[in-house]
N, C-alpha and C positions, 0 to 999 in steps of 0.2 A: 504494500500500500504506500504511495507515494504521502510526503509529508507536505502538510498547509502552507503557506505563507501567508505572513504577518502582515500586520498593515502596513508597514514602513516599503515591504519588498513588493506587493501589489501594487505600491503606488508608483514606484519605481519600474514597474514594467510595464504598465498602464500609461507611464510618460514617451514613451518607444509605440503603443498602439494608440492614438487619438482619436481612432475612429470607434474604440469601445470606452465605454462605461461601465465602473462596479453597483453591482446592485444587488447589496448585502454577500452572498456566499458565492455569486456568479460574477461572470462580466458580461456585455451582450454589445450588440451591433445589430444597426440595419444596413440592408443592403437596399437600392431601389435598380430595376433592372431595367431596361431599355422596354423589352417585352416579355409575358407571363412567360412567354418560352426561354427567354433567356433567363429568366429566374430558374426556372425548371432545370435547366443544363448547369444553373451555377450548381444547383443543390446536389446535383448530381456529383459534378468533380466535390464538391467539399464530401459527400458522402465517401467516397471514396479514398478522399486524403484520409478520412475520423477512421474509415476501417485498419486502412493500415498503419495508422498510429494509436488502432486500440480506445480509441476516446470520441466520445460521438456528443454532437452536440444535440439541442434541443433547438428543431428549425421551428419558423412557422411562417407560412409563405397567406398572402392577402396579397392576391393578384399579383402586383409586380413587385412588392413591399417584403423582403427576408428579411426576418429576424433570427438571428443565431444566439444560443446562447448558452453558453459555458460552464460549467462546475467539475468539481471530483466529485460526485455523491458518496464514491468507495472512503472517501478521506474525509470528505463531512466541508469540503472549501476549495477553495482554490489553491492549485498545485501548479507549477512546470509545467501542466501536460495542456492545460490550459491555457498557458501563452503561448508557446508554440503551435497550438493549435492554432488559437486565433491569428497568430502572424502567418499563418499559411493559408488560414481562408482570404487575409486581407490579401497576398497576393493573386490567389484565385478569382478576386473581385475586382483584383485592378487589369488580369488578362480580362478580365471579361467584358469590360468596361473597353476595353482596345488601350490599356495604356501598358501593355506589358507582352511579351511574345506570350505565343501561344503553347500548350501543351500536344 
């Protein structure tokens, strides 16, 4: 079971993702997608990054509107596995958005 981080180190790695927020034991982000389809394709590559890093987030998609959002539940907060995750769906979002090559 990976270990929590404290408030000092969440804030600290939350200063590196600006496009998430902590909100209590999670951190979360929207994404807004061009079209529902491309929300659908984003969900997809993030589903797939979360499988193969074992850590899955909590989507919720409102037309073109993703919300991601983050915890350990296994650890009871936020962990390492958590920001790394999210710095990999932020770059998932910036290909998607056309600002980054493609996978």
């Amino acid at each position: 079971m990976a270990d929590t981080l404290d408030d000092a180190a969440v804030a600290e790695r939350l200063s590196a993702l600006p496009d998430w927020t902590r909100d209590g034991d999670a951190i979360r982000r929207q994404v807004r997608a061009a079209t529902f389809l491309d929300g659908i394709d984003l969900v997809t590559r993030v589903a797939r990054a979360a499988e193969a890093a074992d850590h899955h987030p909590d989507i919720d998609i409102r037309w073109r509107t993703l919300t991601f959002t983050l915890t350990t539940h296994s650890a009871g907060g936020l962990t390492v596995k958590d920001f790394d995750l999210a710095a990999r769906i932020d770059g998932l979002a910036a290909r998607a958005a056309g600002d980054g090559p493609h996978e």
